[in-house]
N, C-alpha and C positions, 0 to 999 in steps of 0.2 A: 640033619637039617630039616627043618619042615618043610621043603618041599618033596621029600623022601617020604614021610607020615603026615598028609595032609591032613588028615582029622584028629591028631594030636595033643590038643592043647599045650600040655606041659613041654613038647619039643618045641612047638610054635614060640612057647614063651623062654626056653633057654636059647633058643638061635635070636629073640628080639633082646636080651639081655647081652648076650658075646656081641651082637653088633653096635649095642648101643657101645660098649666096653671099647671096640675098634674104632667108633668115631671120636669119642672122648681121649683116644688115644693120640687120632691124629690132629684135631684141635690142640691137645697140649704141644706134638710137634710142628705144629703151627704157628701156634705163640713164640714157643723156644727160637723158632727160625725168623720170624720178625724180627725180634728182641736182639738175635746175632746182627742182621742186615742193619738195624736202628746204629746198635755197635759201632759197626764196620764204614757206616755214613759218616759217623762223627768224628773215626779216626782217618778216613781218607779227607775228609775237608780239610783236617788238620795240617796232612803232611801235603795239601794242594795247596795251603796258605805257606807253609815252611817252604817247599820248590820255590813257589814265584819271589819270597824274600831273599833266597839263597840267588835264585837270577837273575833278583837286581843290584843284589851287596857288589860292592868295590870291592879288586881282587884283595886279600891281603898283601901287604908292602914285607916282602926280605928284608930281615934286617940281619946285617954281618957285627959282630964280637969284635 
C-alpha cells in the first residue's frame, strides 16, 4: 500500500488503480441494488392494488349440484 512505501510511485499508482477497481465495484452494486428496490416497488404496489380489490370483492356465493 503506499502508505507502507511513501515515495513509491508505482505502489502509489497500483493502490490508486485497486481502489479506483473497488469503487467501480461498488457503484455497479449500487446500480444492481436500485434496480432490485425499483423491481420490488413495482411488484408491492401491485399486490397493494390486488389486497384492497380482494377486500372489497363480494364474498363468492356456494353453489350446491
Amino acid at each position: 500500500m503506499c502508505v507502507d512505501v511513501p515515495g513509491d510511485l508505482g505502489v502509489a499508482e497500483e493502490t490508486f488503480t485497486a481502489m479506483m477497481r473497488e469503487r467501480d465495484g461498488s457503484d455497479a452494486d449500487i446500480a444492481h441494488l436500485i434496480e432490485t428496490r425499483d423491481a420490488l416497488d413495482v411488484l408491492i404496489r401491485a399486490n397493494s392494488r390486488h389486497r384492497a380489490e380482494l377486500s372489497t370483492a363480494p364474498e363468492p356465493v356456494a353453489q350446491f349440484a
